[in-house]
C-alpha positions as CSV (number, residue, x, y, z in Angstrom):
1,X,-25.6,-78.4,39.3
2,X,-26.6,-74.6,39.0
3,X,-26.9,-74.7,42.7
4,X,-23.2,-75.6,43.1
5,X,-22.2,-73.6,40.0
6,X,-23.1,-70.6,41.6
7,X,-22.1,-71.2,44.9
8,X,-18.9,-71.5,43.7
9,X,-19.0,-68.5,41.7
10,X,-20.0,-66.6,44.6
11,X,-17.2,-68.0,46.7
12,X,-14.8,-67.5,44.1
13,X,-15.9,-63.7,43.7
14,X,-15.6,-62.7,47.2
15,X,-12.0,-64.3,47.0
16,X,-11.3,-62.2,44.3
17,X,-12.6,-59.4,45.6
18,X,-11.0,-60.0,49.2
19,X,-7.4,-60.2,47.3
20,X,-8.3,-57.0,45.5
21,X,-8.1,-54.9,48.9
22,X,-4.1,-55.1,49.2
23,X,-3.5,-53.9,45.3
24,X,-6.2,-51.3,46.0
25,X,-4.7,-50.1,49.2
26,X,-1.4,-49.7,47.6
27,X,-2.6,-48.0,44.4
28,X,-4.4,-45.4,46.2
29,X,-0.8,-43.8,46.9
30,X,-0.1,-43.5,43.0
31,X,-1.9,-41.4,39.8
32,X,-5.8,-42.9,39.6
33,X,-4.9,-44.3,35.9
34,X,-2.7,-47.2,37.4
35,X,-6.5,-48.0,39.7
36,X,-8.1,-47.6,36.5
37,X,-5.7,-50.3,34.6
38,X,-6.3,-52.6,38.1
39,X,-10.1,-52.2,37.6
40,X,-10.0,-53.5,34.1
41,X,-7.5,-56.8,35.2
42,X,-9.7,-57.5,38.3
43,X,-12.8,-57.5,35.6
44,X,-11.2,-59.5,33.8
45,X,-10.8,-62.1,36.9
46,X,-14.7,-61.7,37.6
47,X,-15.4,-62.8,33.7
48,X,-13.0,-65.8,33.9
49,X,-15.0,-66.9,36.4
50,X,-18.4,-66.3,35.0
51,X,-17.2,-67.9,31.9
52,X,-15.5,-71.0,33.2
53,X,-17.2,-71.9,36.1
54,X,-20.8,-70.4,35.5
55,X,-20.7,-70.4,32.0
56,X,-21.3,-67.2,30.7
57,X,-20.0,-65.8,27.8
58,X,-20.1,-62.0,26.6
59,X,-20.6,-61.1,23.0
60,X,-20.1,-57.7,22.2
61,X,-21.8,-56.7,19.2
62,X,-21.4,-53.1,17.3
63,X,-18.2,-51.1,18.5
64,X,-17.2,-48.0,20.7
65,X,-16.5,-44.5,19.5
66,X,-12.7,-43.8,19.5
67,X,-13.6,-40.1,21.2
68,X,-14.6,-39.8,24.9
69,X,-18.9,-39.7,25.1
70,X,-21.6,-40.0,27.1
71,X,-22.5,-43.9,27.2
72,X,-25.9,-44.2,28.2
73,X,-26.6,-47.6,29.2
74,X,-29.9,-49.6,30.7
75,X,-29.7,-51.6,33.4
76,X,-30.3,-55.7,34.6
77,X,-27.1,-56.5,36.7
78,X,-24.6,-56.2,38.2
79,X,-22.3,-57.8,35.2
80,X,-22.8,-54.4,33.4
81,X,-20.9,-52.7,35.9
82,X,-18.2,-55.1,36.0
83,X,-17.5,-55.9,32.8
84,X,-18.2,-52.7,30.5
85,X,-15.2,-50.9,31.4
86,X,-13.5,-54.2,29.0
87,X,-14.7,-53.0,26.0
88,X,-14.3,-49.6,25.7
89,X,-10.9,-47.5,26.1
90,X,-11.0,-45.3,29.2
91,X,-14.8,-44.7,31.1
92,X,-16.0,-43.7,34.5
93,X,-19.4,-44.5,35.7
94,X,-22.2,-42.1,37.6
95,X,-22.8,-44.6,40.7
96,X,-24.8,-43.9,44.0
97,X,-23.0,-42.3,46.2
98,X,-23.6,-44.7,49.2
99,X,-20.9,-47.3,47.3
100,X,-18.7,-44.5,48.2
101,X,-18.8,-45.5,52.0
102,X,-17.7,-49.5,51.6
103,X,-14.5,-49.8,53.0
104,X,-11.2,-49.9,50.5
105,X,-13.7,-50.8,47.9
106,X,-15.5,-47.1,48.0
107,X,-12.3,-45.6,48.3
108,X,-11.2,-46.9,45.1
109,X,-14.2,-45.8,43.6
110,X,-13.5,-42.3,44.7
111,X,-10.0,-42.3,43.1
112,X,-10.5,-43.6,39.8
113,X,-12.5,-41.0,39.5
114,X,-16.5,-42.2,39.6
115,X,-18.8,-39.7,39.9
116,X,-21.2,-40.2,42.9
117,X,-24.7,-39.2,43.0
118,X,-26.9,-38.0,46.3
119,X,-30.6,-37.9,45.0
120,X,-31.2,-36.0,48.3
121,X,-29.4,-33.2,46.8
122,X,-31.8,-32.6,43.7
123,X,-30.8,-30.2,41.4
124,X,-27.5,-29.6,43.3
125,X,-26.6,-33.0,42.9
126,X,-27.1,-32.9,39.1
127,X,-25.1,-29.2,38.6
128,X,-22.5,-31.1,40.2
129,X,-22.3,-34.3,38.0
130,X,-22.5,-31.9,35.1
131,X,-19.4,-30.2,36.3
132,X,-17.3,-33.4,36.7
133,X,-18.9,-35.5,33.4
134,X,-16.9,-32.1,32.0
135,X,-13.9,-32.2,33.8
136,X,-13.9,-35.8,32.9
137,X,-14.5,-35.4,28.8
138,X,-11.9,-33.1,28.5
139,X,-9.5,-35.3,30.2
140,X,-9.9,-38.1,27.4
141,X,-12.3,-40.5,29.8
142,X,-15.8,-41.5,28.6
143,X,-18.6,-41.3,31.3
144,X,-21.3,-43.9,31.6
145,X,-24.9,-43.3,33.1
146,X,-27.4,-45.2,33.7
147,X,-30.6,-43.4,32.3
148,X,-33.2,-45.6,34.4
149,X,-31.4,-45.4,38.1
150,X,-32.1,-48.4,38.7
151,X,-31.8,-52.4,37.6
152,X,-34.5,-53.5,35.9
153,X,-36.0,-57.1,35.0
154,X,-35.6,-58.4,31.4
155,X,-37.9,-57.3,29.3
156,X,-39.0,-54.2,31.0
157,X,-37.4,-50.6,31.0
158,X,-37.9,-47.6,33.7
159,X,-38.5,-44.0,33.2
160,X,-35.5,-42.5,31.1
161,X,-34.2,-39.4,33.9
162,X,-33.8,-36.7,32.2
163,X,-30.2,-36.2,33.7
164,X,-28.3,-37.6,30.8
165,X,-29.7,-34.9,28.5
166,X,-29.1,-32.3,30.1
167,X,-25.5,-33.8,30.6
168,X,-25.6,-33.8,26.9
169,X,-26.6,-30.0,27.1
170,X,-23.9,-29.0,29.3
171,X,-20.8,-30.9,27.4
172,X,-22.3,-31.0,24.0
173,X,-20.8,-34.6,23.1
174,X,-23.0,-37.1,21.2
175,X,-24.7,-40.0,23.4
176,X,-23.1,-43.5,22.2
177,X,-26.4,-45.9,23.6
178,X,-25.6,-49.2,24.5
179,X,-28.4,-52.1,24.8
180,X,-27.6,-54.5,28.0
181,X,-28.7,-58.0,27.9
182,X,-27.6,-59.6,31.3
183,X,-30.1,-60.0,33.2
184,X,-31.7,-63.6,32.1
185,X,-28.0,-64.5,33.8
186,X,-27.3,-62.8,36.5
187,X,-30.6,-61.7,37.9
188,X,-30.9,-58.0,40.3
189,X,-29.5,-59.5,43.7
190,X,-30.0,-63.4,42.5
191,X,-27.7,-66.0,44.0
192,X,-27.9,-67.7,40.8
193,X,-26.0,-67.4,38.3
194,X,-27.1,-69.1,34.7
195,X,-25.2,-70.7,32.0
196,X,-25.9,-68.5,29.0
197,X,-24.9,-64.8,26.6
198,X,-24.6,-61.8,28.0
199,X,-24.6,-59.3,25.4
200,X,-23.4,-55.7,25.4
201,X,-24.7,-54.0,22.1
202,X,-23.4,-50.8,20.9
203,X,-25.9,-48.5,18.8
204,X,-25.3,-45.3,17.1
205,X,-24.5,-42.3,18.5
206,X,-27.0,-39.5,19.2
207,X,-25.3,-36.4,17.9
208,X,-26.0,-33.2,20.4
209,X,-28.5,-31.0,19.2
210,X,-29.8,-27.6,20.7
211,X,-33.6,-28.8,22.1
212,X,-32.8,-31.7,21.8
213,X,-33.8,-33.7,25.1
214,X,-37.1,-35.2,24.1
215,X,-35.4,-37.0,20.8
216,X,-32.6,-37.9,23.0
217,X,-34.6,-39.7,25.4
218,X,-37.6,-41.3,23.0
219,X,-34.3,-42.4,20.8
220,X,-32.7,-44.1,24.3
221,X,-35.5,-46.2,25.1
222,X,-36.4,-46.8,21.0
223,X,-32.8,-48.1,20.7
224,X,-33.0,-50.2,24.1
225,X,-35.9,-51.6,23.3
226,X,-34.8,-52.9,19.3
C-alpha cells in the first residue's frame, strides 16, 4: 500500500507540476506578486495530495510575526520548501542557485523574487544576498534561509553558517526560528512518501543585537533542537 501510495503521489505531483508550466509562462509577463499568489495555490495542490492520497497532514504550531523577518529554518525535505510559504504572509527563500537553470520552473524562481546563492563566489556571494535580503525587507516580503545548507536526517542538525547572522547584521531585523519536522515523511530524495504529521513550529524571535552572532546561532540550534 505505501508502495502504491506513493507512486501515485509521485505521478500526481509531476502532473501538477507539468500543468504549472502554462500559468507560469504566462505570469512571467505580469508584476512577480501575481507568481507569488500562483506559488501559494500550486502549494496548496501539492498538500492536497500529500494529505489525501499519502496521508500527511501539517500542524502548524506557534504563529508568524505580522512584520517582514529573517525566518531561519532547518532542513529534512523537500515539503518545507513547498509548503511554508502557506503559513506565513509574503516570504522569499535563499535557494542554490543551480534551481535557477531548470527550465520555466527556474525562471519562475527568478521572478518571484528568490535569492540564489553561488558558494563558488564566497564572500561575494554573501555581500550580495545581504544586499537583496534588504531590498526585499523593505519591500514588506520576509526572507527565509536555511542556516545548515543542506537537508538533514531526523534527528540530526548540520553546522549553523554563519550567513544568517550576519544577514541579521546587515538589516538589523529580529530572526523568527522555525523548528521543521518533515523528514520521518518525506525523506531527502525518498520515493516514499509516509502516512504521518509534518509539523512546522514557530519559536520566538531573536531580537538583533550588536555582537550578537554567537547567541544568534547557539539560540538557532538550542531552539531546533527543543
Amino acid at each position: 500500500m505505501l508502495f502504491l501510495r506513493s507512486l501515485l503521489f509521485n505521478f500526481c505531483l509531476l502532473i501538477w507540476i507539468i500543468l504549472s508550466f502554462l500559468p507560469e509562462i504566462v505570469l512571467l509577463i505580469f508584476p512577480s506578486k501575481y507568481l507569488r499568489m500562483y506559488s501559494k495555490v500550486w502549494g496548496y495542490g501539492v498538500r492536497f495530495l500529500l494529505r489525501w492520497i499519502v496521508g500527511i497532514k501539517i500542524l502548524v504550531k506557534g504563529k508568524p510575526p505580522k512584520e517582514p523577518v529573517l525566518f531561519a529554518l532547518n532542513h529534512q525535505s523537500a515539503l518545507e520548501t513547498i509548503v511554508f510559504q502557506l503559513y506565513v504572509k509574503e516570504v522569499i527563500f535563499v535557494l542554490k542557485k543551480e534551481l535557477f537553470y531548470l527550465p520555466i520552473f527556474g525562471l519562475a524562481l527568478m521572478k518571484i523574487g528568490h535569492i540564489g546563492i553561488n558558494r563558488a563566489m564566497g564572500r561575494r556571494a554573501l555581500l550580495k544576498i545581504q544586499e537583496k535580503t534588504k531590498e526585499k525587507l523593505e519591500q514588506g516580503i520576509s526572507v527565509a534561509i536555511f542556516p545548515e545548507g543542506t537537508r538533514c536526517p531526523v534527528g540530526q542538525l548540520g553546522r549553523m553558517g554563519s550567513g544568517i547572522a550576519v544577514m541579521q547584521e546587515e538589516t538589523k531585523t529580529e530572526v523568527c526560528p522555525v523548528k521543521i519536522k518533515t523528514g520521518h515523511v518525506w525523506g531527502k530524495n525518498a520515493f516514499f512518501k509516509k502516512p504521518g504529521t509534518a509539523i512546522i513550529e514557530f519559536k520566538k524571535p531573536i531580537p538583533y543585537k550588536k555582537d550578537n552572532r554567537a547567541f544568534l546561532l547557539n539560540t538557532l540550534k538550542e531552539r531546533f533542537s527543543s
